[in-house]
N, CA and C atoms as a LAMMPS dump frame, in Angstrom:
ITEM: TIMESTEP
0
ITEM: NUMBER OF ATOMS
432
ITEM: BOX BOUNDS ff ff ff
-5.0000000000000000e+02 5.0000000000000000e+02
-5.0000000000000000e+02 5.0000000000000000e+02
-5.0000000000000000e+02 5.0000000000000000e+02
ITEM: ATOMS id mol type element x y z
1 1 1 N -7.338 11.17 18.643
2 1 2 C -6.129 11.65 18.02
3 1 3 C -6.345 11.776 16.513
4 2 1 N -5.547 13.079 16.011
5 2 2 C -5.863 13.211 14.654
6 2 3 C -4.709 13.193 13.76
7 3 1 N -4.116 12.384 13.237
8 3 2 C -2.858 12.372 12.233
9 3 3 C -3.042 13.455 11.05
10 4 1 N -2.469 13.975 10.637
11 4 2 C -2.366 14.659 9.487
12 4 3 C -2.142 14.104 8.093
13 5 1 N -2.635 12.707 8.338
14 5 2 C -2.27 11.611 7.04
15 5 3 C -2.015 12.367 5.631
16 6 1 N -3.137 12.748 5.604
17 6 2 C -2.833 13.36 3.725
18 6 3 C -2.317 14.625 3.731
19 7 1 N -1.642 14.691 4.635
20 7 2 C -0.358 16.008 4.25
21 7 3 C 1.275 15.447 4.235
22 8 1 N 0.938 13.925 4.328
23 8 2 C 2.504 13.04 4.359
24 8 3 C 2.672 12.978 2.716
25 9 1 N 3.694 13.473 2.416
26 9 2 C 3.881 13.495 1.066
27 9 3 C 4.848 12.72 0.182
28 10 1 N 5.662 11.766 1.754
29 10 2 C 6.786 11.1 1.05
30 10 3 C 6.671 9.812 2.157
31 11 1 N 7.24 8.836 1.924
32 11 2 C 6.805 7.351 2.644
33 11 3 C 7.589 7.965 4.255
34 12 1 N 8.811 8.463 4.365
35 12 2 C 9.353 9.115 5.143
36 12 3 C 8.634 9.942 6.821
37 13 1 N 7.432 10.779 5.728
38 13 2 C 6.753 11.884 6.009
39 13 3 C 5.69 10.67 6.775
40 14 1 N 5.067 9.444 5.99
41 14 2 C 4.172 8.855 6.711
42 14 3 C 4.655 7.786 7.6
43 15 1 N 6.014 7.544 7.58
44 15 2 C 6.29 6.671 8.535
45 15 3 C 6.557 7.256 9.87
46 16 1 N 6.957 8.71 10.107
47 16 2 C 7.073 9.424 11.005
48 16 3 C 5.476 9.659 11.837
49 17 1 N 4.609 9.965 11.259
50 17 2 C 3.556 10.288 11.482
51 17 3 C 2.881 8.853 11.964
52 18 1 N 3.443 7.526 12.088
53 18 2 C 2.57 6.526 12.64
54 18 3 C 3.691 5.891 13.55
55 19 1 N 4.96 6.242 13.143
56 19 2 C 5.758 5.588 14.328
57 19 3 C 5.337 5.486 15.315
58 20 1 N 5.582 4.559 16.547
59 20 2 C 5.105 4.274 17.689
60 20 3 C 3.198 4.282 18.137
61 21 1 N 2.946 4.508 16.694
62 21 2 C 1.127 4.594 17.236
63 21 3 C 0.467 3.048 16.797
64 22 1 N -0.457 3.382 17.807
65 22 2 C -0.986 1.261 17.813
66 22 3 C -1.554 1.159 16.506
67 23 1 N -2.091 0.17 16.157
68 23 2 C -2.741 -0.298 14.925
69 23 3 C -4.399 0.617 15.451
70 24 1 N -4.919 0.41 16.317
71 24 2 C -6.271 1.404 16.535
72 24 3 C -5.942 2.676 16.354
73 25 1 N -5.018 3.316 17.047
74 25 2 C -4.783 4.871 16.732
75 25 3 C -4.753 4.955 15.355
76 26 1 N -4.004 4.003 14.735
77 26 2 C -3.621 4.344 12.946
78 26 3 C -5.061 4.032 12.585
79 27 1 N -6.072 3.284 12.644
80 27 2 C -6.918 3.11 11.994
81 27 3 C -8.115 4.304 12.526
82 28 1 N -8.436 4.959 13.425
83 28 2 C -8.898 5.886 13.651
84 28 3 C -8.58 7.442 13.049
85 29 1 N -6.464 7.781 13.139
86 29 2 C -6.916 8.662 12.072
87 29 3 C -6.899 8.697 10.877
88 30 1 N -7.147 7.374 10.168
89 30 2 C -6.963 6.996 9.19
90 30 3 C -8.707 7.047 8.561
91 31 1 N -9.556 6.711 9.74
92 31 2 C -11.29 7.112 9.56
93 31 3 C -11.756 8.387 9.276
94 32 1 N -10.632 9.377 10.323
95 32 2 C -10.725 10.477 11.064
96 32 3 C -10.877 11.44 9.412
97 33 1 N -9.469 10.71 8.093
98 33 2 C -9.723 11.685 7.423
99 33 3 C -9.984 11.194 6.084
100 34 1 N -11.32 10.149 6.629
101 34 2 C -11.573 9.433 5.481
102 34 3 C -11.299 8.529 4.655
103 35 1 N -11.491 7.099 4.838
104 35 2 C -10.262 6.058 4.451
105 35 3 C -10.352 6.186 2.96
106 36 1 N -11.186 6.223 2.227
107 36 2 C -11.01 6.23 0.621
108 36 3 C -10.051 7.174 0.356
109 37 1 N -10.48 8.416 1.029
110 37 2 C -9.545 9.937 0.501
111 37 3 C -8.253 9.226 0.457
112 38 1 N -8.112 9.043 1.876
113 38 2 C -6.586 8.643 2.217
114 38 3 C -5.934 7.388 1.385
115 39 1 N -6.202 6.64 1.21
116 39 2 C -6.052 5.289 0.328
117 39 3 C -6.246 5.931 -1.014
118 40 1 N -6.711 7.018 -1.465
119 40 2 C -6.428 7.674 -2.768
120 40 3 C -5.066 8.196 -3.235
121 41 1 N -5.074 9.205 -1.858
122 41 2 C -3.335 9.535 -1.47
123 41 3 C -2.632 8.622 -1.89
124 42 1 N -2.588 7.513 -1.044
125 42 2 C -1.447 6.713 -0.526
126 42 3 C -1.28 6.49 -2.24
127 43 1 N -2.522 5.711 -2.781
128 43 2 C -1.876 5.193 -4.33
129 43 3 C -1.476 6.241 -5.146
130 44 1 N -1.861 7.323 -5.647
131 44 2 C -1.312 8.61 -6.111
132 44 3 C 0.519 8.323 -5.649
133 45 1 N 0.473 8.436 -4.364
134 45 2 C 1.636 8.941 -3.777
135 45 3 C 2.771 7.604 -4.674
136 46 1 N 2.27 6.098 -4.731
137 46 2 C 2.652 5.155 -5.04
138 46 3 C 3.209 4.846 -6.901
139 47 1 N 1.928 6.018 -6.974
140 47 2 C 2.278 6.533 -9.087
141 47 3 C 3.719 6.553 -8.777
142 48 1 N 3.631 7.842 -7.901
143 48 2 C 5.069 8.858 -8.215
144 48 3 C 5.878 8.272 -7.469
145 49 1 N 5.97 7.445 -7.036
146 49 2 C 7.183 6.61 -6.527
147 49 3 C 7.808 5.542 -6.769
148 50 1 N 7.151 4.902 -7.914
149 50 2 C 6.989 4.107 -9.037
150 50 3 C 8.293 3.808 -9.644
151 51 1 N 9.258 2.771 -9.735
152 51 2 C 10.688 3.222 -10.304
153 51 3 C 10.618 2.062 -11.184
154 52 1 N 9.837 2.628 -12.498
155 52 2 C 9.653 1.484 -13.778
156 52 3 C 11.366 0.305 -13.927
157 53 1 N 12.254 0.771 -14.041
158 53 2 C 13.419 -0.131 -13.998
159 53 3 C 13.487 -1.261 -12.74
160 54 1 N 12.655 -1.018 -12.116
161 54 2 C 12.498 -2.002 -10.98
162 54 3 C 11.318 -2.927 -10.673
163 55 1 N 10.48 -2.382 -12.025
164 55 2 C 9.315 -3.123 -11.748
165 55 3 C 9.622 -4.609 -12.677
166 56 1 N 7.934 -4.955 -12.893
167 56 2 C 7.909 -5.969 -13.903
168 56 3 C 7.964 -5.349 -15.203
169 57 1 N 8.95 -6.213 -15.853
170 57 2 C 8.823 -6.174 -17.484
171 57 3 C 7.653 -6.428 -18.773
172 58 1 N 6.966 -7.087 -17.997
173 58 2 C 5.478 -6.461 -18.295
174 58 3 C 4.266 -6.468 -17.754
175 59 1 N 3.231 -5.703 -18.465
176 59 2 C 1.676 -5.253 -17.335
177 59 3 C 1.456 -6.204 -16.096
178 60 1 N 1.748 -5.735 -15.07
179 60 2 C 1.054 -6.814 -14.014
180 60 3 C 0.333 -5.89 -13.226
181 61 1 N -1.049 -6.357 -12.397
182 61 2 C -1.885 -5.74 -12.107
183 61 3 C -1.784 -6.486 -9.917
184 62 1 N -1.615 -5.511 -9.478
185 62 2 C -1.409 -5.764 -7.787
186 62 3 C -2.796 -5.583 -7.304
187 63 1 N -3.55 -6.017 -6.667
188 63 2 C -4.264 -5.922 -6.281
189 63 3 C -4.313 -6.124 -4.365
190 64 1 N -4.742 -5.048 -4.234
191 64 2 C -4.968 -4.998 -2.175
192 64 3 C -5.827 -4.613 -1.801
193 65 1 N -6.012 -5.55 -1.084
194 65 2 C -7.537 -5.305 0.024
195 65 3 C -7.253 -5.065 1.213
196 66 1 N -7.377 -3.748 1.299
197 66 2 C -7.129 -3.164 2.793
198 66 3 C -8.157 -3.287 3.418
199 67 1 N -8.083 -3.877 5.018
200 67 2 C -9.5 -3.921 5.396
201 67 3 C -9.315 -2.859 6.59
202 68 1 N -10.403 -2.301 6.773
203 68 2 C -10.679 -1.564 7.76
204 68 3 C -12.087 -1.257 8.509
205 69 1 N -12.231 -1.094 9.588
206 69 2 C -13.093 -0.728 10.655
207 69 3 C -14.688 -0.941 9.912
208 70 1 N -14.572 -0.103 9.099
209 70 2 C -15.978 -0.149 8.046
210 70 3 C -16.041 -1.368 6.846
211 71 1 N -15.023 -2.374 6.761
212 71 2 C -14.708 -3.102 5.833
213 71 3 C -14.062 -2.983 4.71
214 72 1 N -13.843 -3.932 3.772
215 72 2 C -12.713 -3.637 3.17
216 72 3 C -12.613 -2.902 1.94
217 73 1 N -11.12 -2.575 1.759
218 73 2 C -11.587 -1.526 0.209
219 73 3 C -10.592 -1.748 -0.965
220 74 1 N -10.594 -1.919 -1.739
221 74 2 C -9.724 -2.318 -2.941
222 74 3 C -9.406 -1.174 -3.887
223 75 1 N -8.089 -1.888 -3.83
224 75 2 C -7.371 -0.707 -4.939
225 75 3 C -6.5 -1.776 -6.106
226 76 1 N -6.187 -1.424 -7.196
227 76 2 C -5.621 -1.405 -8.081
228 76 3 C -4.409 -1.409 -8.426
229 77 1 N -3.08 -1.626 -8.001
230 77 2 C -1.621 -1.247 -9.048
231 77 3 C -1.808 -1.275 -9.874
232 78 1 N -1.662 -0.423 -10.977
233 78 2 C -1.072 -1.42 -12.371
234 78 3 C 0.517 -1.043 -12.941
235 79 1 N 1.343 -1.974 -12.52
236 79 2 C 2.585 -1.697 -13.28
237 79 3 C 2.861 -1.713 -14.582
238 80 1 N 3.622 -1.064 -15.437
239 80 2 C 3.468 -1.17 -16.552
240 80 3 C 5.128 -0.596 -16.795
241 81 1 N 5.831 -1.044 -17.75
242 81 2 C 7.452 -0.349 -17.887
243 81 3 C 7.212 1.459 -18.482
244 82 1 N 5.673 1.857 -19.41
245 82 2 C 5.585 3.24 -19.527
246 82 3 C 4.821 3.685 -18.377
247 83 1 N 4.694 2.688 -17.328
248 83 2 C 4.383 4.09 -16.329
249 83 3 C 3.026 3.575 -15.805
250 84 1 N 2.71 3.427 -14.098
251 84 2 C 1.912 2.833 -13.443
252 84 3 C 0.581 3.644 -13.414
253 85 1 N 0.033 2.787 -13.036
254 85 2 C -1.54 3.665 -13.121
255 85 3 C -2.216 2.944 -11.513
256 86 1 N -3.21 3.4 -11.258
257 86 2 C -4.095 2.581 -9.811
258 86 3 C -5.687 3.078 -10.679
259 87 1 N -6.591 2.055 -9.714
260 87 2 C -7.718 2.235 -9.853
261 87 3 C -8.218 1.677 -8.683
262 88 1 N -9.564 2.109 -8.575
263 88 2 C -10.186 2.26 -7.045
264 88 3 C -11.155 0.767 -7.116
265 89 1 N -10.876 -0.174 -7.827
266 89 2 C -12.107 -0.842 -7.856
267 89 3 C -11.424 -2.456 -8.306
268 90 1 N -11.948 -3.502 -8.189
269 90 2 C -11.325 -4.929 -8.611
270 90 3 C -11.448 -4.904 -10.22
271 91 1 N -11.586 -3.876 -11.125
272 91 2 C -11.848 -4.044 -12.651
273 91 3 C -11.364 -4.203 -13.723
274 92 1 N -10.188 -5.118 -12.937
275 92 2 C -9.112 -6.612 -13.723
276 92 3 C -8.816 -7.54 -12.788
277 93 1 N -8.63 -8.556 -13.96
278 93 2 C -8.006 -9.654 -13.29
279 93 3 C -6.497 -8.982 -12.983
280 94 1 N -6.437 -9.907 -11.129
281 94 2 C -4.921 -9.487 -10.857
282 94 3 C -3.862 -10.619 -10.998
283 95 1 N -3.197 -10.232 -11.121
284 95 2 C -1.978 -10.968 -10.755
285 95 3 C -1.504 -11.06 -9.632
286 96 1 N -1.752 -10.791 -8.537
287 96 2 C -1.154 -11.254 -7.275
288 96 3 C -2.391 -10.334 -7.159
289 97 1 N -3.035 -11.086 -5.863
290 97 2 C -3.738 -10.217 -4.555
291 97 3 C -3.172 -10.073 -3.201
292 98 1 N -3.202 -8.937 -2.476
293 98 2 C -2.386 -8.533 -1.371
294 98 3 C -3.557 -8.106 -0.065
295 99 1 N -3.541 -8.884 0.666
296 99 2 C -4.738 -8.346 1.813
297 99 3 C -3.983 -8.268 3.246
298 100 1 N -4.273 -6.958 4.18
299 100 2 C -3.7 -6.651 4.903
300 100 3 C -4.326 -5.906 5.573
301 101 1 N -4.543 -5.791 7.101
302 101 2 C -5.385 -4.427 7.786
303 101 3 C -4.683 -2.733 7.187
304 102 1 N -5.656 -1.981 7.415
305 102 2 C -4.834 -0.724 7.289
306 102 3 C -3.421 0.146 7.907
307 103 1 N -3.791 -0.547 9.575
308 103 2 C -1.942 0.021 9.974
309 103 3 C -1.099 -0.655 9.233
310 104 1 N -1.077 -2.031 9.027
311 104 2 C 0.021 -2.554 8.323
312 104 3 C -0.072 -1.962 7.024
313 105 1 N -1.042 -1.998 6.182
314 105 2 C -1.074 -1.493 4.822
315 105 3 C 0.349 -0.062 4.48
316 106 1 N -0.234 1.24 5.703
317 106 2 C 0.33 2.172 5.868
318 106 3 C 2.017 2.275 6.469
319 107 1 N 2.345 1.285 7.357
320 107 2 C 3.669 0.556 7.486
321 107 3 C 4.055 0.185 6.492
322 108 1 N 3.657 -0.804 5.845
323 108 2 C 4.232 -1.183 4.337
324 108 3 C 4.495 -0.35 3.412
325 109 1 N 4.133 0.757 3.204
326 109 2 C 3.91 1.623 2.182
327 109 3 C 4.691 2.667 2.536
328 110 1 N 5.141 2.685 3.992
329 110 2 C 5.916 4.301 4.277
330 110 3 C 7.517 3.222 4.252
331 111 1 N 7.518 1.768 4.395
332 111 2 C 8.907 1.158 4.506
333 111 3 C 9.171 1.201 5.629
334 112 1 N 8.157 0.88 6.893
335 112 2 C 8.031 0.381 8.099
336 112 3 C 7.706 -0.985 8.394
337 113 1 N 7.359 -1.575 7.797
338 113 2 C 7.121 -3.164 7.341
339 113 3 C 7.743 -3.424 6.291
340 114 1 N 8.485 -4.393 6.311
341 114 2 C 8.973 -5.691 5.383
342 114 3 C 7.698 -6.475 4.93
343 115 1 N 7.786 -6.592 3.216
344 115 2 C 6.64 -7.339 2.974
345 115 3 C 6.733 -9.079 3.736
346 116 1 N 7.925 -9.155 3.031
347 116 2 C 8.238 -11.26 3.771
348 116 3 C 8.283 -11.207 5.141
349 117 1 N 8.718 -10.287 5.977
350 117 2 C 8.056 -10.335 7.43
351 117 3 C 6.916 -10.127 7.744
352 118 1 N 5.836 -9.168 6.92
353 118 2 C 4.448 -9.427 7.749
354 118 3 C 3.765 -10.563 7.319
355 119 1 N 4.152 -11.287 5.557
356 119 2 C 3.483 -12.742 5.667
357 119 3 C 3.935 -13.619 6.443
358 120 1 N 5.109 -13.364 6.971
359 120 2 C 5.701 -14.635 7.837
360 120 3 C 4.6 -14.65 9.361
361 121 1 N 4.599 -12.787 9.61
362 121 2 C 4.576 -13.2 10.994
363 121 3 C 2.403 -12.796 10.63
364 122 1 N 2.332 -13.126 9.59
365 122 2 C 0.357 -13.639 9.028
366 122 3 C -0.293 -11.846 9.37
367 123 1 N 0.408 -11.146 9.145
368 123 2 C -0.435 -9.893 8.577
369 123 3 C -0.42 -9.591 7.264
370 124 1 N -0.418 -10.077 6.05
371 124 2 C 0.093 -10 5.091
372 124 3 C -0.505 -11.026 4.229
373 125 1 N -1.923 -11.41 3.581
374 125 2 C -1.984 -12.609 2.784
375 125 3 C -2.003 -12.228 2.002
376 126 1 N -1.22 -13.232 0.555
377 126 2 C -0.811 -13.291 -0.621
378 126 3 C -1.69 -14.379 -1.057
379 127 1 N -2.754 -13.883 -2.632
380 127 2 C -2.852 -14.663 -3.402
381 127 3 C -2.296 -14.349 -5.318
382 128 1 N -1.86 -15.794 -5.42
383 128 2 C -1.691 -15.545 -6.741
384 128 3 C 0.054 -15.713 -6.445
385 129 1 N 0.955 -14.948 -7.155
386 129 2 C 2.355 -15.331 -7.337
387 129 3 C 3.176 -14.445 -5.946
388 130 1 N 3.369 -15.796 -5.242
389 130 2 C 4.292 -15.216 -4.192
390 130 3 C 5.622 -14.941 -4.272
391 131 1 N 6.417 -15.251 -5.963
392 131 2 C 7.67 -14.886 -5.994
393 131 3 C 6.936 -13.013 -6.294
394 132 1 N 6.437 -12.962 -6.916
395 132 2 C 6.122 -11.288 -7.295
396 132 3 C 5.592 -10.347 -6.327
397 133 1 N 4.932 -11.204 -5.522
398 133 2 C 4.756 -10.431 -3.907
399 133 3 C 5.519 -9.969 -3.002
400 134 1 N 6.481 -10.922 -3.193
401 134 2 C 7.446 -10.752 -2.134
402 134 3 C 8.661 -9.196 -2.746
403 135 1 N 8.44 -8.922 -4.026
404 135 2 C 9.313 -8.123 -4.637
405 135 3 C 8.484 -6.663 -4.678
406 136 1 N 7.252 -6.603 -4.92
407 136 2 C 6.667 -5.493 -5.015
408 136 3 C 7.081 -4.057 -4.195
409 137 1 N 7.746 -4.043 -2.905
410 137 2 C 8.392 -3.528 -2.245
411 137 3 C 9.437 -2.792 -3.012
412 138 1 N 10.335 -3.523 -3.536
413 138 2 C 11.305 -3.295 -4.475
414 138 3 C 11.309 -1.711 -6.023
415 139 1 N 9.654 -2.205 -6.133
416 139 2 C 9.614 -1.137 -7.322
417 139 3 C 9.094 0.084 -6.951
418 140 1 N 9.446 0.713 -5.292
419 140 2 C 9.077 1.676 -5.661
420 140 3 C 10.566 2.444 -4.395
421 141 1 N 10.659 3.92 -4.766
422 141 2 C 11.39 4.471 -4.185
423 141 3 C 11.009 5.085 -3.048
424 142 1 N 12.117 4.415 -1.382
425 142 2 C 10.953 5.007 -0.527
426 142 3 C 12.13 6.696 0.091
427 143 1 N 13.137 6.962 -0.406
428 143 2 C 13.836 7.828 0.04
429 143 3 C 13.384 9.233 -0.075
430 144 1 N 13.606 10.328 0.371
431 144 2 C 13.027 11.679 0.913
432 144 3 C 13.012 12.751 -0.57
């Protein structure tokens, strides 16, 4: 099966596109169209959805390790009140680290997962500040 991942352009667009599919289906077409590409998307997509009045009041750096099939891959937040940035690589210290397989990653991110429900129910590890983890959800806009 082949998802059309990087033509989902709004969390909406990608939560539709994985509804009801297992965590293997999601991680296959998630291989299918290249996990970096796609995990490029997703953070791009995460710039522009970015709702500085909701973030932190100052620089904090998110860090997630999505793991997948081929192992894991790290990306970057950086919140900032003028405006977020990502980077593809661990090349700051973070302030919270976020590790999670890729279906959940992609649930989380379209607003198909609750962050405090997937650490509860242990898809979801948090290091570093779990009051700021649990909010990260919060700063970004997931509506159409």
């Amino acid at each position: 099966m082949v998802l059309p991942l990087l033509q989902a352009s709004t969390p909406q667009e990608l939560g539709r596109l994985i509804d009801g599919r297992s965590d293997d289906e999601i991680a296959i077409a998630v291989a299918s169209a290249g996990i970096d590409r796609a995990l490029d998307h997703v953070f791009t997509g995460m710039v522009s959805r970015y709702v500085a009045p909701r973030g932190p009041r100052r620089r904090k750096v998110v860090e997630f390790v999505v793991q997948t099939e081929t192992g894991p891959r790290v990306r970057q937040f950086v919140a900032r009140p003028e405006g977020p940035t990502w980077h593809g690589d661990a090349r700051e210290p973070a302030d919270v680290r976020v590790e999670l397989r890729v279906a959940d990653f992609l649930r989380l991110v379209s607003g198909r997962l609750n962050a405090v429900t997937a650490f509860a129910q242990k898809k979801l590890k948090v290091r570093g500040s779990y009051f700021m983890a649990s909010g990260i959800q919060s700063w970004f806009d997931f509506s159409s």
